[in-house]
C-alpha positions in Angstrom: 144.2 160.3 165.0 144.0 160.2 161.3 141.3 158.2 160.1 141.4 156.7 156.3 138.6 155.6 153.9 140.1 153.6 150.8 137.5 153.2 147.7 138.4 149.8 145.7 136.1 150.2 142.6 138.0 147.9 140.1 138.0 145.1 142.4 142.5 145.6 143.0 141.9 145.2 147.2 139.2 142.8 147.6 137.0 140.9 144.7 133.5 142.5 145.0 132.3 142.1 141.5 129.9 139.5 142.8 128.6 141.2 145.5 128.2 144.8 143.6 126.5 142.7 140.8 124.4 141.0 143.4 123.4 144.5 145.1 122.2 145.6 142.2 119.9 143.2 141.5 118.1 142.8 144.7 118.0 147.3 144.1 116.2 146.2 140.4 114.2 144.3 142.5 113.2 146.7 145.0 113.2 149.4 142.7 111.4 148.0 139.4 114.9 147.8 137.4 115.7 145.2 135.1 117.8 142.7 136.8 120.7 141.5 135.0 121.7 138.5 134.1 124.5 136.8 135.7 126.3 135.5 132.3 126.5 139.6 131.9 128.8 140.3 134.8 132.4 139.6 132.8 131.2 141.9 130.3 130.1 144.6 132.9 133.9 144.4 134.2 134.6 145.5 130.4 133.4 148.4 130.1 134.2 151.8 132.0 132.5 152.9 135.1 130.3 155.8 133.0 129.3 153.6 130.4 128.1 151.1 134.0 125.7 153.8 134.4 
């Protein structure tokens, strides 16, 4: 049996902007990160995945 693992980072397959940008805010939390606001989040889907980081 041939099992598959598909990666959807841009959002094509499912929309999980919201819940990536809510994951990392409860991680700032947790971790002492600046959270970020939520009128940020179109702008975050902007920019390429390196500059995310």
């Amino acid at each position: 049996m041939t099992k598959t693992i598909i990666f959807d980072f841009d959002g094509t397959l499912v929309e999980s902007g919201q819940v990536v940008f809510d994951l990392f805010n409860s991680f700032a939390d947790k971790y002492k990160y600046t959270r970020m606001p939520q009128e940020q989040s179109d702008y975050i889907r902007t920019i390429t995945f390196k500059e995310r980081f």
